[in-house]
VOGU-3710 file (C-alpha; in Angstrom, 3 decimals, decimal comma):
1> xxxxxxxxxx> 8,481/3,516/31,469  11,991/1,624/32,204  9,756/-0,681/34,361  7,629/-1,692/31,678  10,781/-2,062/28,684  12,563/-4,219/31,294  9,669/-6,285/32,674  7,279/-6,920/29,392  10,245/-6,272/26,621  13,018/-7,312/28,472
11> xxxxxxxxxx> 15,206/-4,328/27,254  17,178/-2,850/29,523  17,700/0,257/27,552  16,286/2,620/24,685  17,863/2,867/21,306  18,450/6,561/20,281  15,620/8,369/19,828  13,350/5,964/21,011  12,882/7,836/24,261  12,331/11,241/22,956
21> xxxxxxxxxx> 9,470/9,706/21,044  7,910/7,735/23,616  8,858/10,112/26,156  6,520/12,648/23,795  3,892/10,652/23,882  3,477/9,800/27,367  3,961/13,780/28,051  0,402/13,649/25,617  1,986/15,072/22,793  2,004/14,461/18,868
31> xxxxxxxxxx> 5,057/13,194/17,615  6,854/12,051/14,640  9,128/8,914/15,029  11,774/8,640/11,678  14,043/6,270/11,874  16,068/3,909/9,476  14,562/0,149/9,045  15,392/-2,035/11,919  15,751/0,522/14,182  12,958/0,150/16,601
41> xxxxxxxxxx> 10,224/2,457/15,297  7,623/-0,176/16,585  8,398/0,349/20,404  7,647/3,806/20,138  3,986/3,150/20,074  3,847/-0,564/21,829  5,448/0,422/25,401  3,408/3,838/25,745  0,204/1,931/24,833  0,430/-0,196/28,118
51> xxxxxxxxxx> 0,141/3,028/29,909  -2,168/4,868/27,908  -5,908/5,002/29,424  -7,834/3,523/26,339  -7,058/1,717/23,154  -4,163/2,606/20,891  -5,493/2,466/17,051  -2,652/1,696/14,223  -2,882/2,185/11,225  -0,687/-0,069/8,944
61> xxxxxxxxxx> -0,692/-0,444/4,710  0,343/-3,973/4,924  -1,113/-7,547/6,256  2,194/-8,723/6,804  3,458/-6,074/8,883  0,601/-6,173/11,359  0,788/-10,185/11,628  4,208/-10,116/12,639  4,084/-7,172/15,122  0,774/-9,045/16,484
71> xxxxxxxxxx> 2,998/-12,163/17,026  5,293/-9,847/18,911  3,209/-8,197/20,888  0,910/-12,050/22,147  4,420/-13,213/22,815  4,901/-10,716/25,718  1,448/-11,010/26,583  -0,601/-7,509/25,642  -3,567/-7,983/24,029  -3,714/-6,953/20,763
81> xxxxxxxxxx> -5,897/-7,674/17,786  -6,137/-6,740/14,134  -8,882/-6,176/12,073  -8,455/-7,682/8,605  -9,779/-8,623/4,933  -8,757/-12,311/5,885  -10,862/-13,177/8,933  -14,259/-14,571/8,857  -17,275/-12,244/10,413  -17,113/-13,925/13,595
91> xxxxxxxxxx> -13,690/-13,218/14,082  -14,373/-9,506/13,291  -16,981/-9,638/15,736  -15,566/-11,453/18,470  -12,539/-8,642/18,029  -15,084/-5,696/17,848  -16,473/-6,829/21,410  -13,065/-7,258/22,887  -12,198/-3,487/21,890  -15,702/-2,150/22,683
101> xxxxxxxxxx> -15,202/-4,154/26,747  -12,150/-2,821/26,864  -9,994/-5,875/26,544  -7,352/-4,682/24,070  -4,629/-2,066/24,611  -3,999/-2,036/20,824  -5,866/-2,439/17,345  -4,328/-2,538/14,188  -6,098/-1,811/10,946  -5,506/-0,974/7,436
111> xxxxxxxxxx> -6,558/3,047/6,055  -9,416/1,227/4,236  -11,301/-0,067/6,926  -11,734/3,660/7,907  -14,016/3,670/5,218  -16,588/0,723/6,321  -19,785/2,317/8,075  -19,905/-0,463/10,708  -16,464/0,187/11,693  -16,983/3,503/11,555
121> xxxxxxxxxx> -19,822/3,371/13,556  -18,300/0,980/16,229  -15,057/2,627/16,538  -16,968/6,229/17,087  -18,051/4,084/20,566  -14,650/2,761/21,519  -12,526/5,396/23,223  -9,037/5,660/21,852  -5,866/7,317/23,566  -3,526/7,161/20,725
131> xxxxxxxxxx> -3,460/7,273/16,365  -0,477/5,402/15,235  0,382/5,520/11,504  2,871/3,403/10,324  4,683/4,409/7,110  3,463/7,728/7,485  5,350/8,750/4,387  2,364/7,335/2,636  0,453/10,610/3,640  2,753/12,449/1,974
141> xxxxxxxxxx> 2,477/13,339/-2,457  5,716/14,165/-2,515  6,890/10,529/-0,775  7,149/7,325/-2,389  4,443/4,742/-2,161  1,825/7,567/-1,991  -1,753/6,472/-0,830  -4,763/8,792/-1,566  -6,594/7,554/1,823  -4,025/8,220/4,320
151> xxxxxxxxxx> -4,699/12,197/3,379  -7,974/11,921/5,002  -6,201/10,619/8,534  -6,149/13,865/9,960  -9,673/14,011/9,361  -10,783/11,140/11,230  -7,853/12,332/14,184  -10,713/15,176/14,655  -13,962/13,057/13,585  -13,209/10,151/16,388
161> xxxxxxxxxx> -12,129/12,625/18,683  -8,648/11,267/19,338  -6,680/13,725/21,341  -2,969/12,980/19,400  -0,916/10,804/16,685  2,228/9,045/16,746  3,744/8,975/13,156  6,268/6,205/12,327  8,443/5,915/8,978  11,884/4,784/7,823
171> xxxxxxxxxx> 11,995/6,771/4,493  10,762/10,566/5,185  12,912/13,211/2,833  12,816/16,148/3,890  9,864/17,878/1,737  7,532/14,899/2,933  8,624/15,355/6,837  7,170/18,874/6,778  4,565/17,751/4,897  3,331/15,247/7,572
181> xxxxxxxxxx> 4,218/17,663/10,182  1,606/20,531/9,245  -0,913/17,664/8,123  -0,928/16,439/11,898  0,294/20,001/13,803  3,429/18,203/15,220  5,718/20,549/16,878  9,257/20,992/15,254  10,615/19,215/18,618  8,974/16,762/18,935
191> xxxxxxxxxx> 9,899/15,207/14,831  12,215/12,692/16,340  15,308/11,777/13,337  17,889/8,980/14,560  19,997/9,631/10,990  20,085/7,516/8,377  23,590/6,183/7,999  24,178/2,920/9,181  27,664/1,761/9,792  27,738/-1,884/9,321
201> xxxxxxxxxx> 26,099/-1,780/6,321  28,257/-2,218/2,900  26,590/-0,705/0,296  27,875/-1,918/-3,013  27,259/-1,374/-6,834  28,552/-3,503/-9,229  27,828/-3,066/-13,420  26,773/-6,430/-15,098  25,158/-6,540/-18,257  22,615/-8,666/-18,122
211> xxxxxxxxxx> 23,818/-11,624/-19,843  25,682/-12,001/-17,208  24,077/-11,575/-13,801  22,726/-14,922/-13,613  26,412/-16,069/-13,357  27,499/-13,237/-11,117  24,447/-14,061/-8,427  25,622/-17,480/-8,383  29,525/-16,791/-7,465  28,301/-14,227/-4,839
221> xxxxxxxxxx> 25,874/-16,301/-3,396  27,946/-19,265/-3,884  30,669/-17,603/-1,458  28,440/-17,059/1,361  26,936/-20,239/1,802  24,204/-20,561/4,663  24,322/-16,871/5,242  20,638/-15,342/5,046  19,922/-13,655/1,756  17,412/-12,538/0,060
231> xxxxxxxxxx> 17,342/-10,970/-3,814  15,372/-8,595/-5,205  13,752/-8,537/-8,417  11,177/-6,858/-10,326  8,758/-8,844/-11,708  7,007/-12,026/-10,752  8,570/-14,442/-13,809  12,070/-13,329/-12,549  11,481/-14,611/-9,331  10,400/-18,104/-10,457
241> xxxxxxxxxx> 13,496/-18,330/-13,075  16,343/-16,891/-10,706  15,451/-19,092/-7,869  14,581/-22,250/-9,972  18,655/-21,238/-11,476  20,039/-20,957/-7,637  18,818/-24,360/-6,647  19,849/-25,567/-10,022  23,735/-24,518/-9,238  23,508/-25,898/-5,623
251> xxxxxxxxxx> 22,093/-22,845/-3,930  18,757/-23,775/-2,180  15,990/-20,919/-2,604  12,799/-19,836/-3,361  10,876/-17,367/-4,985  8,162/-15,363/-3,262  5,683/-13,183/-4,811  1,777/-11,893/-4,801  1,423/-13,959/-7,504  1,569/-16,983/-4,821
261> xxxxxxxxxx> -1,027/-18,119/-2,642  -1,809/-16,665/0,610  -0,658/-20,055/2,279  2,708/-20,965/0,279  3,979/-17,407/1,092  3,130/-17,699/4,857  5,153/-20,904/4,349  7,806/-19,942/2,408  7,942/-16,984/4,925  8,074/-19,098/8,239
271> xxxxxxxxxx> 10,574/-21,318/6,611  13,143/-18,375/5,948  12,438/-16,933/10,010  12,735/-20,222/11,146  16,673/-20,639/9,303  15,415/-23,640/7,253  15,852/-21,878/4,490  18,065/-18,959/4,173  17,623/-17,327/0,251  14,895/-15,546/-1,155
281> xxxxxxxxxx> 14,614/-14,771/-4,259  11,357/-11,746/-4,124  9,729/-8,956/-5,478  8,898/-6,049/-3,078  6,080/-7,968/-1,805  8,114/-9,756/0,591  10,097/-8,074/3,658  7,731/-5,794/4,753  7,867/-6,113/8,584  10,673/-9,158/8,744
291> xxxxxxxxxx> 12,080/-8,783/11,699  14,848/-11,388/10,902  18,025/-9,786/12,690  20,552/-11,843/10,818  20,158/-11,594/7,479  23,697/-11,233/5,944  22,920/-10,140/2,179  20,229/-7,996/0,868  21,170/-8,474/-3,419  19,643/-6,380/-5,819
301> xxxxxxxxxx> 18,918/-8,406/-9,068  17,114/-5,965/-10,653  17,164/-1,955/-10,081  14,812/-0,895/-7,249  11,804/1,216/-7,640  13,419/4,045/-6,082  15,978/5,454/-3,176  13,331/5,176/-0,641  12,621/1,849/-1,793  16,102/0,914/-1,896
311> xxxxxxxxxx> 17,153/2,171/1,621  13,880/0,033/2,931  14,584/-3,036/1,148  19,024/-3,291/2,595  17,488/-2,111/5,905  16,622/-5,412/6,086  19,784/-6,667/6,193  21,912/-6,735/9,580  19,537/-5,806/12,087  21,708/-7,504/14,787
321> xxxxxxxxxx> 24,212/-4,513/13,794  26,631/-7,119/12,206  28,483/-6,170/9,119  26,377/-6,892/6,383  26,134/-6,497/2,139  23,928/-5,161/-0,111  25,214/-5,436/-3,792  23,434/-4,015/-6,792  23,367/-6,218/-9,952  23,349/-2,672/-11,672
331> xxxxxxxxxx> 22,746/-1,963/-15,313  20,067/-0,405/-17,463  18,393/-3,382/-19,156  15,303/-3,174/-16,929  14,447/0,676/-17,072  11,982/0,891/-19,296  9,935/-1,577/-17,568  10,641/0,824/-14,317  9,391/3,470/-15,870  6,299/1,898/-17,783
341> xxxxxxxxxx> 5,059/1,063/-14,053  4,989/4,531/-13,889  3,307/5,414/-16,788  0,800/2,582/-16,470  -0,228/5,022/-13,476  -1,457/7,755/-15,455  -4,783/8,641/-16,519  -5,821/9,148/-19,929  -7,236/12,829/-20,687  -10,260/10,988/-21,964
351> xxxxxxxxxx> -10,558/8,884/-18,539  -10,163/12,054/-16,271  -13,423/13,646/-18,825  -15,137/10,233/-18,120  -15,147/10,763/-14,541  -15,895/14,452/-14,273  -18,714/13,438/-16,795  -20,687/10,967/-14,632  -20,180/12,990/-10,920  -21,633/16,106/-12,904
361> xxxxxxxxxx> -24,564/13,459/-14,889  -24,872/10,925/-11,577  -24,660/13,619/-8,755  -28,407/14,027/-7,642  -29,203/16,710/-5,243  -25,478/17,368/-4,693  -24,834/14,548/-3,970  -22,818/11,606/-5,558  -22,695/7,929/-4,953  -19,942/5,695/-6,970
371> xxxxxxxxxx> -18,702/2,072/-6,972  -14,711/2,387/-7,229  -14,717/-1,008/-9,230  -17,692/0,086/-11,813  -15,938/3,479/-11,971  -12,289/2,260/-12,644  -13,389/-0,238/-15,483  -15,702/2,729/-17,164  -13,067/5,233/-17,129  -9,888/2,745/-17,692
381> xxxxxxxxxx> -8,460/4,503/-14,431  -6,722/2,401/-12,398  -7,962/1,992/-8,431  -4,883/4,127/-7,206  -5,039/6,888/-9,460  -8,677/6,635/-9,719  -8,439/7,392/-5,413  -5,866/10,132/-6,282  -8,031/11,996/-8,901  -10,857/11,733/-6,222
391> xxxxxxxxxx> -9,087/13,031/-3,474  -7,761/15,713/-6,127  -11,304/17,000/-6,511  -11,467/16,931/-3,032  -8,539/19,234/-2,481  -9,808/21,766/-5,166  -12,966/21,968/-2,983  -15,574/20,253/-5,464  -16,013/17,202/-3,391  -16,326/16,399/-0,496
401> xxxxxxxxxx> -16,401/12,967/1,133  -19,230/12,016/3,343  -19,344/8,329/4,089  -19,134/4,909/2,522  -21,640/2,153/3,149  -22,458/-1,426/1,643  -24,773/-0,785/-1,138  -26,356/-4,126/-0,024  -26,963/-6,004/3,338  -28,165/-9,140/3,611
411> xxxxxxxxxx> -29,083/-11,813/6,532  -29,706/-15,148/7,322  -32,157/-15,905/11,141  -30,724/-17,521/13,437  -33,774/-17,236/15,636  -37,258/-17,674/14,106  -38,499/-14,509/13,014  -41,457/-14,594/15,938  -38,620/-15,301/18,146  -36,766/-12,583/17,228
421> xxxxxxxxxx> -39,687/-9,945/17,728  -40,916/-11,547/20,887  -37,425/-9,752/22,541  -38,852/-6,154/21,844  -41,823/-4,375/22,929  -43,389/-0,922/22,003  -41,958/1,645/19,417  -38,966/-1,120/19,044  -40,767/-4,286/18,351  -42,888/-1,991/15,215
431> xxxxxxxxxx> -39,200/-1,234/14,295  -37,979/-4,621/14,208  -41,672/-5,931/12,678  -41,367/-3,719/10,436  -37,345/-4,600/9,023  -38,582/-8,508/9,485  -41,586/-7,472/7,002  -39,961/-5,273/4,063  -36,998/-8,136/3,745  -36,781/-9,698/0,943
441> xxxxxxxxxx> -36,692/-13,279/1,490  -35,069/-15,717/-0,757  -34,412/-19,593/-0,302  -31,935/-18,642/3,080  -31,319/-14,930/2,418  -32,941/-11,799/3,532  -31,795/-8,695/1,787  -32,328/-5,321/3,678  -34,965/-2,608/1,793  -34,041/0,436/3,057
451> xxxxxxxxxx> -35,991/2,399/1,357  -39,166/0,684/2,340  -38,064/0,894/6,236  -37,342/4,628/5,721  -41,130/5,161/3,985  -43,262/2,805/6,291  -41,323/3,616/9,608  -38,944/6,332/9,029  -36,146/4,204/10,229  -32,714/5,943/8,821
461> xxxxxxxxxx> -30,778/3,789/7,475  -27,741/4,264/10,981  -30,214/2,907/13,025  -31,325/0,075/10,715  -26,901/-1,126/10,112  -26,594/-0,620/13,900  -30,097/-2,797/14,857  -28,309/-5,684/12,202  -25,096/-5,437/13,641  -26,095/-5,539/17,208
471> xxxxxxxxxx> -28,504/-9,204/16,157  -25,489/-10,318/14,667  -23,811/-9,461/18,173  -26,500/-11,595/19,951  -26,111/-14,434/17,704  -29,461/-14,134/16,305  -28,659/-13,894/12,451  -25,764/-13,779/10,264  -24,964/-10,795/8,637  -23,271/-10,073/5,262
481> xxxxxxxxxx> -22,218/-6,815/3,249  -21,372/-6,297/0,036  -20,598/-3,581/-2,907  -18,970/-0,759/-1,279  -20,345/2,973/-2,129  -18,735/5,921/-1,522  -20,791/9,095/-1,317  -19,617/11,978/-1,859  -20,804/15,675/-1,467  -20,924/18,035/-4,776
491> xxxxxxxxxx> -20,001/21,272/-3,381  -19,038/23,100/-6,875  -21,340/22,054/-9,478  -20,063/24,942/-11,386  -16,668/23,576/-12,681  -15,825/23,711/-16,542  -15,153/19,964/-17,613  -12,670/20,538/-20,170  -10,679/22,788/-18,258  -10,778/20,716/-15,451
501> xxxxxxxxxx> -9,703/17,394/-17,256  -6,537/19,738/-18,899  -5,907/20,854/-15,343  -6,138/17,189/-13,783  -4,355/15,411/-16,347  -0,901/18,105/-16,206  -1,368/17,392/-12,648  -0,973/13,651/-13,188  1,599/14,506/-15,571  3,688/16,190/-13,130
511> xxxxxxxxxx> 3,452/13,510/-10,870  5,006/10,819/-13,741  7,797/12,963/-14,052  8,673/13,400/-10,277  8,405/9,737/-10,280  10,611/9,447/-13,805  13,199/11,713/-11,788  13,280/9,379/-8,413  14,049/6,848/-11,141  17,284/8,658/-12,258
521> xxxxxxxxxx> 18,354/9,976/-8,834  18,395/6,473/-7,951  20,806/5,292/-10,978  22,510/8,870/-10,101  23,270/7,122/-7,222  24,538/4,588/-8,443  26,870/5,740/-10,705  27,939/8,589/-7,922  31,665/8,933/-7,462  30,905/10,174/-3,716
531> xxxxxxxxxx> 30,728/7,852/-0,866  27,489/5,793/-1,291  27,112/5,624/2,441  27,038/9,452/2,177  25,084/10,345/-0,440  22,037/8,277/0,789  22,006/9,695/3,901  22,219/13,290/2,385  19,173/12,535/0,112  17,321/12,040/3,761
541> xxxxxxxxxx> 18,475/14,967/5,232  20,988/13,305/7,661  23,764/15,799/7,788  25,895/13,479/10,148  27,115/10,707/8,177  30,715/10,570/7,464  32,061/12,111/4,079  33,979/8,966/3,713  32,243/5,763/5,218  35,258/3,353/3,820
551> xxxxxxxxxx> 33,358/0,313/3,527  31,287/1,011/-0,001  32,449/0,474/-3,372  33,000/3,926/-3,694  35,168/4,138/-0,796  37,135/0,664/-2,348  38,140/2,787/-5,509  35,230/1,357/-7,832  32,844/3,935/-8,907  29,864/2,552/-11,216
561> xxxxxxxxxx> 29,180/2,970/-14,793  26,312/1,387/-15,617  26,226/-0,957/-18,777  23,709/0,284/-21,326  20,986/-2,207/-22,631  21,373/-3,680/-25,597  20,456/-2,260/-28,251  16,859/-3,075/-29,891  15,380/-3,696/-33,258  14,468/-0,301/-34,866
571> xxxxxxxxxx> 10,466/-0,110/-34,486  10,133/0,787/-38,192  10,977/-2,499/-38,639  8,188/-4,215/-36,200  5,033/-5,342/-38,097  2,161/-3,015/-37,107  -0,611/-5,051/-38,098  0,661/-8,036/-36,829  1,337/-6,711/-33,281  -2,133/-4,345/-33,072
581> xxxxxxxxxx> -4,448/-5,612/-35,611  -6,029/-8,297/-32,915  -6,257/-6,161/-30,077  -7,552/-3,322/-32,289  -10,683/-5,215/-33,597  -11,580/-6,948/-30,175  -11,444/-3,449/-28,753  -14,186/-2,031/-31,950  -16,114/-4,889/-31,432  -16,597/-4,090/-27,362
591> xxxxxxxxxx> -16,321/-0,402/-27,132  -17,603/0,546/-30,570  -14,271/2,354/-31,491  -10,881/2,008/-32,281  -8,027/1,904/-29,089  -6,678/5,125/-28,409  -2,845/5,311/-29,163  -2,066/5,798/-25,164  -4,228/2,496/-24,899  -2,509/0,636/-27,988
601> xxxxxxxxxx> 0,695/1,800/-26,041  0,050/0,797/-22,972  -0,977/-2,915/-24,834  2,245/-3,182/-26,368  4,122/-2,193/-23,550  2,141/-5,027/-21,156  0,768/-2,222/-18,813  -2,160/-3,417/-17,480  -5,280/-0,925/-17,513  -9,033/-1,963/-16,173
611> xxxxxxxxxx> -10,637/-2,066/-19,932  -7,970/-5,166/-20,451  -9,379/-7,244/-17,820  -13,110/-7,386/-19,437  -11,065/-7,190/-23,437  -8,835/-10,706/-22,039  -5,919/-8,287/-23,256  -3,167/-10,739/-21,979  -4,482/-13,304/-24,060  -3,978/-11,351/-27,633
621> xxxxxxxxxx> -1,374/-11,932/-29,635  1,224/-8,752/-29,409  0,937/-7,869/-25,650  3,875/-6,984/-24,150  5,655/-7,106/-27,391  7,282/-4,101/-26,743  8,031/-4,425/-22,868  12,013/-3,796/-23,369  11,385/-0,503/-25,252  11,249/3,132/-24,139
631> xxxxxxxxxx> 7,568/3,798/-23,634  7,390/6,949/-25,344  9,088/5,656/-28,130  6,116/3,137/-28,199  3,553/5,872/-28,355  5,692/7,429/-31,272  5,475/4,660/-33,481  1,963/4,077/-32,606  0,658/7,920/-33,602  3,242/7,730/-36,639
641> xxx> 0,617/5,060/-38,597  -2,702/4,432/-36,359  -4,062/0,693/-37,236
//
């Protein structure tokens, strides 16, 4: 093991912890690997995989995270690969063969592609030594960031036969440790916690109204000249005006944001690594996975999502373990639009009904097949929550998943068709005759007919994906797939609707006001009159911080009391008609009924739901009127006098 760190990482040493977790793993145990950001989490799995038998699988939520690590890893020479939504079929292929010859050592992937029935069915082939799952707090419904798939990891630990899991994450509270722990059967000694305080970090709160933060970014910034920084904010327009106002006053930057294409980002990304630029001004889409050691200032412009998202976004700062700051801009102005993120997330009673109404009308012979898209825009469920609910159903044993397939395959010959069956003899070449025959073939096109295949030849439809796929291997035709299904099992077609919807929707309910509270502990925080330092590190568990850490602006005598927003026109004043009368008859005129007030709401507020894509919501006059106020003071004024 110290052979390898020296020779291929060129460490001569572990950080703490990062033996007990690798040492775990190469003793062929489960373990759990938390550390703080920065800290090395990514070892843990990279140096055991060189001595692992077969292929280490990670599992990552982000693009940018694996890209970087990938760029790590071909630097020191182990062969690595990632599976992704931006490559081309041949360069999913040519990595598929590479895994299958036994080429790679390690193959990252996102939770989704679990889902694909080709990669299903290839990676059922490949053996695999080791499940890594980075920010494995996702598993967890009591963590931040939660993401309905990852629950159904330990599932496909047993399906693909993988004999143990290495769980990485920098934010695990306690409540969502233990929860990973049973999920995966990871013994209580081998949970591996490093502590969360870090001691050349200056955490540092600072009220400003908002008028005024503008001004106060500039004279911070302005005093650390050249020193790599990068400011958080929460929305996309913020970005572009707070960066456009930095360069303005002398202080090169740019924004950064999903709103951005793929290729300015990369840019804009390589730009800051490389040191020829050194502020960005982002929302939490960038930073994921920077391994920049010396950034100097992490700035929070607007109030992060959370504590977890917080201690994630200054772990950035001052990897190298030089002192470093991270100031909060802190004051309430931006709250509400916090907190209507949050609401934005939760179903509608009637939306819940919509989708217990269609598995119980669509679910032929117990079983159920759904297109997430069609689903979300028919119920007005967003995708997340729309997953959540799903895997809800699944928990209360009513569902069950069985696979997911593309509804539609299609190919283009390579190889004349006679060519093609001239490589096959007997039983096969009828097979293949018979899949060239029931085709349908347009101008360049063939699409796949199943169902014919199954009744003329009784060809299932596993052996028909894996005859396509192993063509496409052989370059004799170019495959595409499209319009993912999920099927589902209906194990309990006994359920009471309404009941069910009431019980569904508390349950959402519930979850927007644990996520409401992580929004006050965090301005609790804030405003604490305990050691910052401290109190973060107690809200992780870590019991060994000092009371006192004497560099936070606590521990400099200046406890926070954050400014209130200003205060807003009274609604009673707002004119009704004028801000809902559009939206209201666009909405008759497509649905056949007036907007229900937690729609109307959600309009006003500039929450986006599914139905506002196909209604061109963003483009009627009154949306996001009422951003700045208090969303259930919103829905108030709506029931109070219904347009």
């Amino acid at each position: 093991m110290h052979g390898t760190l020296a020779r291929i990482f060129g460490y001569q040493q572990l950080r703490p912890g990062q033996e007990a977790a690798i040492g775990a793993v190469l003793a062929g145990r489960s373990a759990a690997a938390i550390f703080p950001t920065g800290s090395g989490k990514s070892l843990c799995y990279q140096l055991p995989a060189l001595h692992l038998p077969h292929l280490t699988l990670v599992v990552s939520p982000l693009l940018a995270l694996m890209q970087d690590q990938l760029a790590f890893l071909h630097a020191r020479g182990i062969s690595a690969a990632s599976i992704d939504s931006a490559q081309s079929r041949e360069q999913v292929a040519a990595v598929m063969a590479r895994a299958k010859a036994g080429e790679l050592k390690i193959l990252m992937i996102s939770v989704e592609r679990l889902k694909n029935e080709r990669f299903r069915h290839f990676i059922g082939q490949v053996p695999i030594s080791l499940l890594v799952i980075d920010e494995a707090h996702c598993i967890s419904e009591w963590g931040h960031n939660f993401r309905p798939d990852y629950l159904k990891l330990p599932d496909y630990q047993r399906q693909f036969g993988i004999p143990q899991v290495l769980l990485l994450t920098a934010t695990a509270t306690p409540p969502v440790i233990a929860d990973m722990q049973a999920k995966f059967a990871i013994a209580a000694g081998d949970v591996v916690t490093t502590g969360f305080y870090r001691a050349n970090l200056n955490l540092l709160v600072e009220p400003v109204a908002g008028r005024d933060k503008q001004r106060r970014l500039v004279e911070w910034l302005g005093a650390k000249a050249g020193q790599p920084s990068i400011v958080y904010v929460t929305q996309q327009k913020t970005a572009e005006q707070v960066a456009e106002h930095l360069a303005r006053c002398g202080i090169p930057a740019s924004a950064y944001h999903a709103g951005m294409a793929h290729e300015q980002r990369e840019a804009i990304q390589r730009q800051f690594m490389a040191g020829q630029l050194n502020c960005i001004v982002a929302t939490i889409a960038f930073g994921m996975g920077i391994d920049k050691a010396d950034i100097r200032n992490v700035v929070h412009f607007d109030l992060p999502k959370s504590i977890e998202n917080y201690s994630q976004e200054i772990g950035r700062a001052g990897r190298d373990g030089q002192p470093s700051d991270c100031l909060v801009l802190a004051n309430r102005d931006s709250l509400n639009v916090l907190e209507n993120f949050v609401y934005g997330d939760t179903p509608e009673l009637d939306g819940i009904r919509c989708v217990l109404d269609e598995l119980l009308a669509s679910a032929q012979d117990g079983q159920w097949e759904l297109l997430l898209n069609a689903l979300s825009e028919q119920s007005n469920i967003r995708q997340l929550p729309l997953k959540t609910l799903l895997v809800q159903l699944e928990l209360r044993g009513i569902i069950a998943p069985r696979y997911a397939y593309f509804a539609e395959y299609r190919f283009k010959y390579l190889l004349e068709p006679e060519a093609l069956l001239a490589r096959f003899d007997g039983e096969r070449r009828q097979f293949v005759a018979a899949l060239v025959a029931t085709a349908q073939r347009a101008r360049t096109w063939c699409t796949v007919d199943f169902a014919a295949l199954y009744q003329q030849h009784q060809a299932e439809r596993g052996r028909v994906v894996k005859a396509l796929d192993y063509f496409q291997e052989k370059g004799w035709i170019e495959l595409e797939s499209k319009q993912m299904t999920e099927v589902y099992a209906l194990l309990d077609p006994s359920f009471d609707p309404d009941a069910l919807s009431a019980e569904l929707h508390g349950y959402f309910q519930q979850q927007e006001r644990s996520e409401i509270a992580r929004i006050h502990a965090m301005l609790a925080l804030f405003e604490s009159p305990q050691c910052l330092s401290q109190r973060l590190a107690a809200y992780f568990g870590d019991q060994h911080a000092p009371q006192r850490c004497g560099h936070c602006s606590v521990c400099h005598g200046q406890v926070a009391r954050l400014p209130p927003a200003p205060p807003l026109p009274e609604l009673a004043e707002r004119d009704r008609q004028g801000l809902c009368g559009a939206f209201s008859q666009r909405h008759q005129e497509l649905k056949g009924s007036s907007p229900s007030a937690e729609c109307l709401t959600r309009f006003l507020c500039g929450i986006s739901a599914p139905l506002f894509g196909k209604l061109k919501a963003r483009g009627i006059a009154g949306f996001a009127a009422l951003d700045s106020y208090p969303y259930a003071e919103v829905r108030a004024w709506v029931e109070s006098g219904r347009v």
